[in-house]
C-alpha positions in Angstrom: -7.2 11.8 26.1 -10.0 14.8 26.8 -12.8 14.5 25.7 -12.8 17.4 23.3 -10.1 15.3 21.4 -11.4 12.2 22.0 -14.5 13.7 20.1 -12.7 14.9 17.3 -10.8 12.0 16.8 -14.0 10.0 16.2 -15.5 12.8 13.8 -12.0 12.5 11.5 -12.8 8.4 11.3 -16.0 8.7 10.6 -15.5 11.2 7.7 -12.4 9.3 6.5 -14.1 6.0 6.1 -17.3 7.2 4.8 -17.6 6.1 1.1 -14.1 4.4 1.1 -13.1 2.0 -1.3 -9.6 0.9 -2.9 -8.2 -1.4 -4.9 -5.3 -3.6 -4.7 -3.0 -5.2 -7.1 -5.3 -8.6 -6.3 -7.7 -6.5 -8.3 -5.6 -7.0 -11.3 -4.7 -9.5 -14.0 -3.3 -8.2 -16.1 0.6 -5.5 -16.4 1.4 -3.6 -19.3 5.8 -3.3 -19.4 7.3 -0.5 -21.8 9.3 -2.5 -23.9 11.6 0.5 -23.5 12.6 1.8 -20.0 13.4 5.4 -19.8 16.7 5.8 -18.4 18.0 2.9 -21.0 18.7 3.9 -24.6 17.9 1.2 -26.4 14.6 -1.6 -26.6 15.0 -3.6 -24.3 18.2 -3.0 -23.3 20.6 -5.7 -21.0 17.7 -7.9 -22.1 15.8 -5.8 -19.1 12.7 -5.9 -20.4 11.8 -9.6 -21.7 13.6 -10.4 -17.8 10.7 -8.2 -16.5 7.8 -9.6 -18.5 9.0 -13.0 -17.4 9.6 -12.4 -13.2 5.5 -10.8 -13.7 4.5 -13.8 -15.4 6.2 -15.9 -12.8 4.1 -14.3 -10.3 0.7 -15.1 -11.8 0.2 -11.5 -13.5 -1.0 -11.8 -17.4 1.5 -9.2 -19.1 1.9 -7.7 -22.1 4.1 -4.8 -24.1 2.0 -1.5 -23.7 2.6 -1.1 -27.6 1.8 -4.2 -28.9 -1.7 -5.4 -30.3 -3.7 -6.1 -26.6 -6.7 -8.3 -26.3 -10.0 -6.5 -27.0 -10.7 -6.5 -22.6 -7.9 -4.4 -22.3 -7.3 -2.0 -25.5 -11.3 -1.0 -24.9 -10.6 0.1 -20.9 -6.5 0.4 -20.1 -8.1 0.9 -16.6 -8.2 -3.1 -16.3 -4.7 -2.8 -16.6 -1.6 -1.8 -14.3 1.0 -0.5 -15.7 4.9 -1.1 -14.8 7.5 1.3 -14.3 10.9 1.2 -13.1 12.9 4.1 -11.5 16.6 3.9 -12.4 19.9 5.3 -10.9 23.2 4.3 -11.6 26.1 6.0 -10.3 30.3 5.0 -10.9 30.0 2.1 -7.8 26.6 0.7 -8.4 23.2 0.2 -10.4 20.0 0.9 -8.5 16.7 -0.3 -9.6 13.4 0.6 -8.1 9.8 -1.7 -9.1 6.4 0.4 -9.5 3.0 -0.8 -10.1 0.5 2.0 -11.1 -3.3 2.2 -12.2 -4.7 3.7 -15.1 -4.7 7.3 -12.9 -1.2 6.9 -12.1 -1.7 5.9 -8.6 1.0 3.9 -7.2 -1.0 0.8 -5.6 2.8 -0.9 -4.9 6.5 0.3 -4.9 9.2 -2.3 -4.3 12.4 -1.8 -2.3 15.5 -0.7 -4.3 17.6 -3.1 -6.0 21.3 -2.8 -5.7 23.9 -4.1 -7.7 27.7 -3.5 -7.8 28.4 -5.6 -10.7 31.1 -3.9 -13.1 29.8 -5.5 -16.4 26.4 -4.0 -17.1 24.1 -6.7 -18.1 25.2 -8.8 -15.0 24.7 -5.4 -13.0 21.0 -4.4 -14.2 19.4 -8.3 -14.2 21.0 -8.6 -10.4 19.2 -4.9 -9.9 16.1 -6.0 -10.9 16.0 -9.7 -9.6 16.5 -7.6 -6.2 14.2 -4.8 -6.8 11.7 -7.9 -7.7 12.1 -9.3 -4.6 9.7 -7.3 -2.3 6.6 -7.9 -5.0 7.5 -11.6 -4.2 7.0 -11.5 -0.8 3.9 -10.1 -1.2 0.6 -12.9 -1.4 -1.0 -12.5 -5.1 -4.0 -13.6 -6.2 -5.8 -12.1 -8.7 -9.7 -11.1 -7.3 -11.9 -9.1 -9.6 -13.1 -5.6 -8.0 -16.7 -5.5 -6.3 -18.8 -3.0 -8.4 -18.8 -0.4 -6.3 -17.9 2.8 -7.1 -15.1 4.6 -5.1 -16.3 7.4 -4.4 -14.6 10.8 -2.4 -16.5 13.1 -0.3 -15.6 16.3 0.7 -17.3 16.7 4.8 -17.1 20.0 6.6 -17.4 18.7 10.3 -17.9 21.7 13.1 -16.7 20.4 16.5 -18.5 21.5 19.0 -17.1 21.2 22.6 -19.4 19.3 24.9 -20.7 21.3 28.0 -18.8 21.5 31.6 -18.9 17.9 32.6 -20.6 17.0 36.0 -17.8 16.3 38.7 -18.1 12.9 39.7 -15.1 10.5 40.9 -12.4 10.2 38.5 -12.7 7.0 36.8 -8.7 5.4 35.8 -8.4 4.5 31.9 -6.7 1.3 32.1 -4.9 -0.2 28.7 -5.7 -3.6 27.8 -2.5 -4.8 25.7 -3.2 -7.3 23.1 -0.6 -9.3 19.9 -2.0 -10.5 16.9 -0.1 -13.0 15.8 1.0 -13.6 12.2 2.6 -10.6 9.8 0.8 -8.3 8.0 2.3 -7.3 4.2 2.0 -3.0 3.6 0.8 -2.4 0.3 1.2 1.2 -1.4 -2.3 3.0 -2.1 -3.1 6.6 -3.0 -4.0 7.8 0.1 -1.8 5.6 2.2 -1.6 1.7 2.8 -3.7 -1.5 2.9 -2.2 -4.3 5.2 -3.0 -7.8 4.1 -2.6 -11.2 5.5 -1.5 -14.3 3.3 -4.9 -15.2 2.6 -4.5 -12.4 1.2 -7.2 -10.0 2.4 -7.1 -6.9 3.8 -7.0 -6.5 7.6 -6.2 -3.0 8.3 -6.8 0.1 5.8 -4.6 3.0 6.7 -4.9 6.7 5.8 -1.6 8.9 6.2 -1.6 11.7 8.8 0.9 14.7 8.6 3.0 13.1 11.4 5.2 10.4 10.2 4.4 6.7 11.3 0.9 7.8 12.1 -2.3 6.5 10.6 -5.7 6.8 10.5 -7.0 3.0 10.5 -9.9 0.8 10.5 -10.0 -2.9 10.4 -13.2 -3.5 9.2 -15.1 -3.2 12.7 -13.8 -0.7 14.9 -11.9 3.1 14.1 -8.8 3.6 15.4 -4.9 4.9 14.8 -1.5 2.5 13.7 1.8 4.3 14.9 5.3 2.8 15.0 6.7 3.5 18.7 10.0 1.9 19.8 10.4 0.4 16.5 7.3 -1.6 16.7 3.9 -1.3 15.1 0.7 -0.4 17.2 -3.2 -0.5 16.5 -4.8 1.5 19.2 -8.6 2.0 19.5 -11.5 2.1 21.9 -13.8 -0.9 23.5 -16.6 -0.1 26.4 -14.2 3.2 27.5 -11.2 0.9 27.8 -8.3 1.8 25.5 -7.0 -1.4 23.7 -3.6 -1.5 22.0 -2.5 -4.2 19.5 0.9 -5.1 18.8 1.4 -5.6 14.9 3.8 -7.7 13.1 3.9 -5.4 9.8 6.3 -5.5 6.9 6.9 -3.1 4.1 
């Protein structure tokens, strides 16, 4: 890497991270479900629904109707709240069911995998859907932990690069890599600007910021800058130590 984009690549970390803050679905306890999904007809429709508010609940989540009478917490500040949607497509051969969790802004903090179902009779067709589409949020570690009381906040930084002077020829010094596994796998969870990978504890360990290239973030674990990439199929953390480059091998499922 030069050392013109060497530079720049630790100017776009800095201003990334600076002021950063996101929360989680651990930041919430309690869902609000529709007790009508859009691409149904009816209330509750295939018993959809009551099935919903009952696999949340199962997971720990306090849930309610979004138009029922709410406890004072959350009918004074629906921000405490996230808010469930499901994305539906059906076609002639099968029923397909998608599972979003959303804040108050109408973020998307999760979205499941899609739910498939081939089932002829409907009702059998749209609980297997969902039971499926329900399947990802289960792998995922849940426990609810209130948000600190800081304020995310967004800043806007104009950064001018300029390029450092001629350097002084001296003997070219080899960049060696230092390859390093950490053990254990990491579990992606949606945010606004990109992901947060968590470990079972569950706490975050990596907070990644999406690029224009595709499997190609901007990430920080806490204590140093660097980028995640997926190369070969596998997941990578790579990042500077004492001039050395150091890449981590990732165990990360999404």
């Amino acid at each position: 890497m030069s050392a013109i984009k060497k530079y720049f690549l630790l100017s776009l970390l800095l201003m990334s991270f600076s002021g950063y803050a996101q929360n989680t679905i651990n930041n919430y306890k309690y869902v609000l479900v529709p007790e009508k999904f859009s691409f149904l007809k009816q209330e509750n429709q295939y018993n959809l629904n009551a099935l919903t508010k009952k696999l949340l609940d199962d997971k720990g989540f306090t849930v309610y109707y979004d138009n029922t009478d709410l406890p004072e917490e959350i009918a004074n500040n629906k921000c405490k709240a996230l808010t469930l949607d499901i994305l539906g497509k059906s076609t002639m051969f099968s029923t397909n069911l998608t599972l979003l969790l959303k804040d108050c802004k109408g973020a998307v903090l999760f979205k499941g995998k899609e739910g498939k179902s081939r089932e002829k009779e409907y009702d059998i067709s749209y609980t297997n859907a969902l039971r499926e589409a329900f399947t990802s949020l289960n792998d995922l570690p849940y426990a609810y932990t209130p948000a600190t009381s800081v304020q995310e906040e967004v800043k806007t930084v104009t950064v001018t690069v300029t390029p450092p002077p001629p350097p002084i020829q001296t003997p070219v010094k080899t960049v060696t890599t230092e390859k390093v596994e950490i053990n254990g796998t990491l579990y992606a969870q949606a945010t606004a600007t990109g992901y947060q990978l968590i470990d079972t504890s569950p706490k975050i360990v990596f907070t990644l910021l999406k690029t224009s290239v595709p499997d190609y973030f901007i990430a920080t674990n806490g204590n140093v800058n660097g980028i995640v990439f997926k190369k070969n199929e596998n997941w990578f953390f790579d990042y500077y130590k004492n001039d050395q480059l150091v890449s981590e091998k990732l165990s990360v499922k999404f």
